[in-house]
C-alpha positions as CSV (number, residue, x, y, z in Angstrom):
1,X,-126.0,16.6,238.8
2,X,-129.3,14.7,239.6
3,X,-132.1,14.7,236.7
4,X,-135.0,16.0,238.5
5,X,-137.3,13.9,236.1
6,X,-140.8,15.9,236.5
7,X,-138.8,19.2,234.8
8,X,-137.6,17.6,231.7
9,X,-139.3,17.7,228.7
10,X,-139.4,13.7,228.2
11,X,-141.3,13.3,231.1
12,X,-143.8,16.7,230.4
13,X,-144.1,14.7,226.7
14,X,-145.0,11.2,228.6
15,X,-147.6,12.7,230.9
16,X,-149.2,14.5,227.6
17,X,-149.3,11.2,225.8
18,X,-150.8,9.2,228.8
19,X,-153.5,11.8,229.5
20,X,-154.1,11.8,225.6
21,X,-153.9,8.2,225.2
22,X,-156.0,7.6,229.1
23,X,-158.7,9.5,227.5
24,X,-158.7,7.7,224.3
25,X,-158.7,4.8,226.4
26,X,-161.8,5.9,228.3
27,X,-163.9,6.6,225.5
28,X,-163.0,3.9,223.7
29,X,-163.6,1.4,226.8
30,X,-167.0,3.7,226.9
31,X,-168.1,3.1,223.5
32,X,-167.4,-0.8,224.5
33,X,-169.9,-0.8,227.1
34,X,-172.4,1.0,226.1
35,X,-172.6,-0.8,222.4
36,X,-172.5,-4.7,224.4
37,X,-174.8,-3.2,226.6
38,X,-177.2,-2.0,223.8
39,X,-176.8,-4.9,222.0
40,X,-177.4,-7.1,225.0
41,X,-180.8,-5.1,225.5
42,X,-182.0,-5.9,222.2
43,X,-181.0,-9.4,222.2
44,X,-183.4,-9.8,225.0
45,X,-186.0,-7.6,223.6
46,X,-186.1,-9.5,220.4
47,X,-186.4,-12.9,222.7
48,X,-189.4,-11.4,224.0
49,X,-191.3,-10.1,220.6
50,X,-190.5,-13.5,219.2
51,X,-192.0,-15.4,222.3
52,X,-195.0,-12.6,221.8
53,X,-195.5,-13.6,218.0
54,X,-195.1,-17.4,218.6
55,X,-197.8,-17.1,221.0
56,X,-200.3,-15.2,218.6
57,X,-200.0,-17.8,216.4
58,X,-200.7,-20.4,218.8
59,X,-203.5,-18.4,219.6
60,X,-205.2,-17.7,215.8
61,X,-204.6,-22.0,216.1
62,X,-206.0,-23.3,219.0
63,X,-207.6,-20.5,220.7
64,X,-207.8,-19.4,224.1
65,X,-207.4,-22.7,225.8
66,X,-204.7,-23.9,223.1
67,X,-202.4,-20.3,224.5
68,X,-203.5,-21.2,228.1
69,X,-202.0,-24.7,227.7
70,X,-198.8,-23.5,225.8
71,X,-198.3,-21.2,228.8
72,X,-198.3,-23.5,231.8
73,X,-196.0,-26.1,229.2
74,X,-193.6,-22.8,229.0
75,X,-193.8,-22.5,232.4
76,X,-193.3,-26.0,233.7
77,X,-189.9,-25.8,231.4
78,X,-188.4,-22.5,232.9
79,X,-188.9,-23.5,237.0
80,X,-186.4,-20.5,237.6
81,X,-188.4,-17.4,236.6
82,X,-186.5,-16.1,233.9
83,X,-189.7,-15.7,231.3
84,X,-192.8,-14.0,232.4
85,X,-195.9,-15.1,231.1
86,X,-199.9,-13.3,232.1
87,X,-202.6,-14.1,229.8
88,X,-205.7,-11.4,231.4
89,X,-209.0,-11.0,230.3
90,X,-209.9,-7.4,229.6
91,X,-210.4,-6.4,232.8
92,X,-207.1,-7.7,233.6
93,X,-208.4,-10.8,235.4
94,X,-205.7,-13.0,235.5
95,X,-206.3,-16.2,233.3
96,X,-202.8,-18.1,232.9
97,X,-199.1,-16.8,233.7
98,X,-196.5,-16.6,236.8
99,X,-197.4,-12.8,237.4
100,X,-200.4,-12.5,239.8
101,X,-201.6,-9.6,238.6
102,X,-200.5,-6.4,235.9
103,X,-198.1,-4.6,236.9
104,X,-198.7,-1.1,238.1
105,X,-195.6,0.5,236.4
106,X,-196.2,3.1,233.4
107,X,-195.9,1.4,230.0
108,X,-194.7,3.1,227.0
109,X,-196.0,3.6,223.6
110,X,-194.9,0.1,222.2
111,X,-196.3,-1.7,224.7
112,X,-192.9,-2.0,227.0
113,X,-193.3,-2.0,230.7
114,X,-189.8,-1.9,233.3
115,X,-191.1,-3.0,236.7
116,X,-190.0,-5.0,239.8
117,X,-190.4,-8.5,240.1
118,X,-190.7,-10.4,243.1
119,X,-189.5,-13.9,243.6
120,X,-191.8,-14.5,246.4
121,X,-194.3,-12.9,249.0
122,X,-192.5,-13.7,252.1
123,X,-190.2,-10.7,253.8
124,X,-187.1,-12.4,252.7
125,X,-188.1,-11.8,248.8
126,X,-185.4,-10.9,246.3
127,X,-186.9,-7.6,244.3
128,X,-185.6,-8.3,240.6
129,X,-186.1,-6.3,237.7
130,X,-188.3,-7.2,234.7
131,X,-189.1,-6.0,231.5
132,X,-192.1,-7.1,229.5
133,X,-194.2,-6.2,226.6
134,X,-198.3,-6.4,226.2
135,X,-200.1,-7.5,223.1
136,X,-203.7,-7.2,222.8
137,X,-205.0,-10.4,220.9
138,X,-208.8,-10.9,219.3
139,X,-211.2,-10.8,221.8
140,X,-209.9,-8.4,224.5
141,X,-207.6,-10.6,225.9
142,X,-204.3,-9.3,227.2
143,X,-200.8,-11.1,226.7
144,X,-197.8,-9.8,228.9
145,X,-194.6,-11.8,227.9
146,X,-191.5,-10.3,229.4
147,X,-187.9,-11.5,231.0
148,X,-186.3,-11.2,234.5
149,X,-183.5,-8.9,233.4
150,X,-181.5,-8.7,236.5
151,X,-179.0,-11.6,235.3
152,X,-178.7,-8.9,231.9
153,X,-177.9,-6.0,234.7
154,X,-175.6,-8.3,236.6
155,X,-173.9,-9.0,233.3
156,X,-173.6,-5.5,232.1
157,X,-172.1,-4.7,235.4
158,X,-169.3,-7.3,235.6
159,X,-168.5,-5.7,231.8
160,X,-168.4,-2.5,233.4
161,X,-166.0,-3.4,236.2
162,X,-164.0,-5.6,233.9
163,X,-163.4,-2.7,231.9
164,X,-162.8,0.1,234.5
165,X,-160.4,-2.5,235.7
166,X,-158.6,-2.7,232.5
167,X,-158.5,0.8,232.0
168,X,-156.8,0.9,235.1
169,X,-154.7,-1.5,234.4
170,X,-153.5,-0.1,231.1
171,X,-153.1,3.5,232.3
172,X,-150.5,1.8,235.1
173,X,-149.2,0.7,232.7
174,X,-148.9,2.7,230.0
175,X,-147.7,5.0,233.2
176,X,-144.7,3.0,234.2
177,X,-143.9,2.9,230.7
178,X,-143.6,6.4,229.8
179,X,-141.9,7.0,233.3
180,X,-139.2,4.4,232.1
181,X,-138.8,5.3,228.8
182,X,-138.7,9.4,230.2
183,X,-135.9,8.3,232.8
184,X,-133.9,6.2,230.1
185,X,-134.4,9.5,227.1
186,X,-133.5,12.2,230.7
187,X,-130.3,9.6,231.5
188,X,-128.9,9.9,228.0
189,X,-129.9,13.6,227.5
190,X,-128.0,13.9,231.0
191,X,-125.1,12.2,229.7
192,X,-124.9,14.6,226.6
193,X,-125.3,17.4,229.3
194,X,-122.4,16.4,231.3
195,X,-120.2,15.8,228.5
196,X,-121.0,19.3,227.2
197,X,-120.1,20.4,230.9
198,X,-116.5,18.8,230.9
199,X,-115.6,19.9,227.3
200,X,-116.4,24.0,228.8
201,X,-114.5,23.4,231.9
202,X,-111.5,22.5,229.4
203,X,-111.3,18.7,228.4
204,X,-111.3,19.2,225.0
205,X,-110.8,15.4,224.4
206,X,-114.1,14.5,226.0
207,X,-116.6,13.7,223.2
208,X,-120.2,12.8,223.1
209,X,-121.4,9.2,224.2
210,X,-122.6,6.6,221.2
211,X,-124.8,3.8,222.4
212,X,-125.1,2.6,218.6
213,X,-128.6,2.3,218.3
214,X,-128.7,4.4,215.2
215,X,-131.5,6.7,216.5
216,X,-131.9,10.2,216.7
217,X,-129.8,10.9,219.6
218,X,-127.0,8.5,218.2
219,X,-126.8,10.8,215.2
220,X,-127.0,14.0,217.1
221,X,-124.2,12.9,219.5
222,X,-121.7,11.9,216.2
223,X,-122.7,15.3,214.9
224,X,-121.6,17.1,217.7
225,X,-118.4,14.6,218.4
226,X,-117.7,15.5,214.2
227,X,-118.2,19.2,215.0
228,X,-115.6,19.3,218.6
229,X,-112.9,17.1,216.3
230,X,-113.2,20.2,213.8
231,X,-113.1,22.9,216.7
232,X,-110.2,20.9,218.6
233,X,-108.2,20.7,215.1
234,X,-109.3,24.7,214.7
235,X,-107.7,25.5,217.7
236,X,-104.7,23.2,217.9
237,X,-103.1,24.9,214.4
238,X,-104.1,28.2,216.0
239,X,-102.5,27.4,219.3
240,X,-99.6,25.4,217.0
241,X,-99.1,29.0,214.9
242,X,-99.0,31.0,217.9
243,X,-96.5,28.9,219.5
244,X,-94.1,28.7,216.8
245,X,-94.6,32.4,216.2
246,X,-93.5,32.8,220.2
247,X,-90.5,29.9,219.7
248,X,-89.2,31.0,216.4
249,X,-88.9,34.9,217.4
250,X,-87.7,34.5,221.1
251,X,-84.3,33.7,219.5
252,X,-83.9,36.6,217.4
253,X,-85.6,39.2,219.8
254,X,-83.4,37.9,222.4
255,X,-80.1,38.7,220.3
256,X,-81.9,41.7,219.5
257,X,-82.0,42.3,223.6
258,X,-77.9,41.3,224.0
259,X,-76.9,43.9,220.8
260,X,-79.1,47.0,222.6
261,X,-77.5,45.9,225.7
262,X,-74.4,45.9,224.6
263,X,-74.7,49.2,222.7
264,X,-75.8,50.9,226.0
265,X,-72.6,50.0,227.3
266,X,-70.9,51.6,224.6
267,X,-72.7,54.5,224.7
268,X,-72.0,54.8,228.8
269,X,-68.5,53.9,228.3
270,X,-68.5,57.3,225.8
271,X,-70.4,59.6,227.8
272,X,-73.2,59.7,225.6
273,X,-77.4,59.7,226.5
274,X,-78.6,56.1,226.7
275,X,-82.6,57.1,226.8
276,X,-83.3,55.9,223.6
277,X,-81.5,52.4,224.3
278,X,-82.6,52.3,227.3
279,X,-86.6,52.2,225.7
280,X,-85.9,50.1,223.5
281,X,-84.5,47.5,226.1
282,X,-87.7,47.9,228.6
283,X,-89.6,47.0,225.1
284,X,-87.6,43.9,224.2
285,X,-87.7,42.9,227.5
286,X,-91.7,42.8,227.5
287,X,-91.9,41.4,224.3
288,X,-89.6,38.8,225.8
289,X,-91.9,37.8,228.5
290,X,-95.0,37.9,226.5
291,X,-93.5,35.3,224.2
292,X,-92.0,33.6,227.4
293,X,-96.0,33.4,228.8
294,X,-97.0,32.1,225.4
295,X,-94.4,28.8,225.9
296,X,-95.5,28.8,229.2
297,X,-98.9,28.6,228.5
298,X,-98.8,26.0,225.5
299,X,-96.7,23.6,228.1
300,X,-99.6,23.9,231.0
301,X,-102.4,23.7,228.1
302,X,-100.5,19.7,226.7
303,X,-100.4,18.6,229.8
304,X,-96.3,19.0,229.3
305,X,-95.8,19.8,232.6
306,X,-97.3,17.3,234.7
307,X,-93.8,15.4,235.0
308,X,-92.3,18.2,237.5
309,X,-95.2,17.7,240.0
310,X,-94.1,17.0,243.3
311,X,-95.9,17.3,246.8
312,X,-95.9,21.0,248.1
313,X,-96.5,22.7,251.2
314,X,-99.5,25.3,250.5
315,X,-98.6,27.6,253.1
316,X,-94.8,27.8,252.9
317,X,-95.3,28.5,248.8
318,X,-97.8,31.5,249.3
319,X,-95.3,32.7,252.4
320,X,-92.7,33.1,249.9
321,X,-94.2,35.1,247.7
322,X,-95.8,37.2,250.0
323,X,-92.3,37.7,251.2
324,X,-90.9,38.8,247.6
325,X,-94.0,41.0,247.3
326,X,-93.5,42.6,250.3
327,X,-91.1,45.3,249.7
328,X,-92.9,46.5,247.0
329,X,-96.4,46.6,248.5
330,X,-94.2,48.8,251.4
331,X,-93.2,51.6,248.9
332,X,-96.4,51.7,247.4
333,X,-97.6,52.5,251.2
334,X,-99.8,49.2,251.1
335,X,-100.9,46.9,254.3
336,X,-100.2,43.3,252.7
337,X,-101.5,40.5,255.4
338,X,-101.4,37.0,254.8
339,X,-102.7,34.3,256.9
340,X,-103.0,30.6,256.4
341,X,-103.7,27.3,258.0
342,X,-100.8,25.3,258.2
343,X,-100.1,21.3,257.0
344,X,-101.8,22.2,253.5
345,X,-100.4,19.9,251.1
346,X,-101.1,18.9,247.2
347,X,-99.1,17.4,244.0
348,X,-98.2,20.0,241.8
349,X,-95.8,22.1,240.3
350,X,-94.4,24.5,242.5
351,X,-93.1,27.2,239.6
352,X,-95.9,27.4,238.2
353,X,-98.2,27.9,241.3
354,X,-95.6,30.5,242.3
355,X,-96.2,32.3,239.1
356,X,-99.9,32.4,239.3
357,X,-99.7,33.5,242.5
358,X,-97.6,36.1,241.8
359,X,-99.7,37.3,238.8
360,X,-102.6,37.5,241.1
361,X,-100.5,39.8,243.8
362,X,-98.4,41.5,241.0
363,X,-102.1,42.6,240.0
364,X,-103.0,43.3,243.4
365,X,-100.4,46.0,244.1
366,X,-100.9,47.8,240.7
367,X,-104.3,48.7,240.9
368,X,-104.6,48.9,244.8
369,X,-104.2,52.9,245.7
370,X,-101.6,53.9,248.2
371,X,-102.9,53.3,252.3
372,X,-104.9,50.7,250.5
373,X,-105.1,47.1,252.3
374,X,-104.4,43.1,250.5
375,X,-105.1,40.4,252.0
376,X,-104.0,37.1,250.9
377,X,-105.5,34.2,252.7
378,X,-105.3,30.1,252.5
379,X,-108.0,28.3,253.7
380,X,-109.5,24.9,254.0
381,X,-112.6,23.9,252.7
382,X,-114.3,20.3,253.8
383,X,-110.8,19.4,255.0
384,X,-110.7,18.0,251.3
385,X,-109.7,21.5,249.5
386,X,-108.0,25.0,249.1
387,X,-109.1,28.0,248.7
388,X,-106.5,30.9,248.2
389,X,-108.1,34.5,247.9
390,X,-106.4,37.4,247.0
391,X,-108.3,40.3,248.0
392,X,-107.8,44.4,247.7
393,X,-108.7,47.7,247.9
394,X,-108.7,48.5,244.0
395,X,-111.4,49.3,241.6
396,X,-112.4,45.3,240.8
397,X,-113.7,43.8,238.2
398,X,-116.7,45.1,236.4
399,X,-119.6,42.3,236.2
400,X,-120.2,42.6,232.9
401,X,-116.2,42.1,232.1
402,X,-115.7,39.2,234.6
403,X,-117.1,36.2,232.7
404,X,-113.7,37.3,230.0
405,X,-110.7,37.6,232.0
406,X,-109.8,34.1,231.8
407,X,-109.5,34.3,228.1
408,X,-106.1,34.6,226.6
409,X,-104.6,38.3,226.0
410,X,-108.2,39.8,227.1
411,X,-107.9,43.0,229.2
412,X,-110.3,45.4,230.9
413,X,-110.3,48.7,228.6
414,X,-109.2,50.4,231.9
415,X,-105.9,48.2,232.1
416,X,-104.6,49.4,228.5
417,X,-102.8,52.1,229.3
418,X,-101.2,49.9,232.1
419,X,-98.0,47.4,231.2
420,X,-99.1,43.9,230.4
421,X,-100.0,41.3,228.1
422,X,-103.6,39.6,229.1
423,X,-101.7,36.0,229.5
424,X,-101.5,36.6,233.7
């Protein structure tokens, strides 16, 4: 039996975990970026308000032409653009700085001010993004000192894509993970399963699996191995008792059998009424056979009997018992047809198929009605194996009752008034 993987629980439990554990992921890989990215923002903002302050001072010092001077030196340091200096009187004339002129974009209530920024004039200019700050200094001058950010955004970015790439990552495989560890929990679950299977279909011997790990399945499967020793030794006293119940009084009940014979005889050789004898006789002689079928069965169940197999032709075996059957299927006014494909062959025991086959028919005629039809039939299946049917006219099995009549001495409540003992 195939384990379809996407049913079991395992696998339902490994898809839970990874959509818990994705999620967790996500909003921890979340909170990553957005803290770096926050912290990277005010790294650069407090860059800028020191710049801002160092230039005030140089300002209260030296004045206007000392600030002027400490702007171009900034300036002739930092060739790439990265700082942005404007020093505007307060008419925003432009007085020292790389920026030409303010920028138009809104500024906020502490002075900050996000605008674009571009490298050149020419139609091939990079637009970059800036963010800058004014200060108003003593005597109406303006200072805007601010950054080129776009090296922060191209930073924050790459930490974005790193991380969506990790997540991905992790969630493949965190994926293959659970899928391996659901297939190797489904495989031993599976095995568990299939022993349970062989042990119902009758191999009583089977027992659970150990792969000595010690975990939680380990123990389960020596639980249930302890728990099938105790059933197994249950039933083989039971069986044991029942058998040497059948073996010890098959002796006496068959003397029993010889001594009413015997005193039928008598009583015929004197003239007198046998009834009574002649009851007692058709008793013995079923208890007889049900203690017979109880030896019979306890040889088939230990596997006693598997020395008298011998190859067997299918067709010829069911022939002849259709054959014995037939007369009495006749006088019950019953069609009987059989029909068979020749050349079938197995390995078996050929008195004891004969039996169950005759149990089956014997069944057959007794509860099939007079102009009533059996047909027994022997067919091939796959070319690999037979399939005997036994089919009739009579009331059938009920389908509540049919999932019982393969235990021993169980029989329908509409059979007890008819002879027989359960074991057929």
């Amino acid at each position: 039996m195939t384990v379809q993987l996407p049913r079991t629980f395992t696998f339902r439990l490994a898809v839970t975990y990874m959509s818990v554990f994705g999620v967790s992921v996500l909003l921890l890989m979340s909170f990553i970026y957005w803290s770096t990215a926050a912290y990277m923002a005010r790294q650069s903002d407090a860059l800028i308000d020191a710049e801002i302050s160092g230039l005030a001072e140089r300002y209260d010092l030296l004045g206007l032409a000392g600030l002027m001077s400490l702007i171009e030196e900034r300036l002739s340091r930092q060739p790439t653009g990265l700082s942005i200096y404007l020093l505007t009187t307060q008419g925003h004339s432009r007085l020292a700085g790389n920026l030409n002129r303010w920028p138009e974009a809104p500024e906020d209530p502490a002075g900050w001010i996000d605008f674009q920024l571009y490298t050149d004039q020419s139609a091939e200019a990079q637009v970059h993004l800036a963010r800058a700050r004014r200060f108003a200094l003593v005597g109406g001058f303006h200072l805007l000192v601010g950054r080129d950010i776009s090296p922060l955004i191209a930073a924050k970015e790459r930490i974005a894509t790193t991380l969506a790439w990790g997540l991905v990552l992790t969630l493949a495989l965190g994926g293959l993970g659970g899928w391996w560890i659901s297939r190797r929990m489904a495989q031993r679950i599976e095995t568990i399963n299939r022993t349970s299977r062989e042990i119902i279909d009758g191999d009583l011997s089977r027992r659970m699996p150990l792969q000595g790990t010690g975990d939680e399945l380990d123990r389960l499967a020596g639980s249930l191995n302890q728990m099938l020793d105790r059933i197994q030794t249950l039933m083989e006293d039971v069986r044991r008792v029942s058998d040497n119940i059948a073996h010890d009084l098959r002796t006496p009940l068959g003397r029993l059998h010889n001594q009413l014979d015997s005193l039928r005889g008598d009583l015929l050789h004197k003239g007198m009424s046998t009834g009574a004898v002649d009851q007692a006789l058709a008793e013995s002689q079923g208890l007889l056979a049900t203690f017979n079928a109880l030896l019979r069965i306890a040889r088939i169940e230990s596997r006693a009997r598997t020395e008298g197999f011998a190859p067997i032709d299918l067709a010829a075996l069911v022939s002849d018992v259709v054959d014995f059957y037939e007369p009495l299927a006749e006088a019950r006014r019953q069609m009987l047809n059989f029909s068979a494909v020749p050349g079938m062959r197995l390995s078996g025991d050929r008195d004891l198929l004969f039996q169950a086959l005759a149990n089956l028919l014997d069944n057959a005629i007794k509860y099939t009605p007079e102009n009533g039809h059996i047909a027994v039939t022997l067919a091939s299946v796959d070319n690999a194996t037979a399939e005997l049917s036994v089919a009739d006219d009579g009331p059938g099995i009920p389908d509540a009752e049919r999932g019982h009549v393969f235990q021993r001495f169980f029989r329908l409540e509409s059979s007890r008034t008819t002879a027989g003992s359960g074991l057929g």
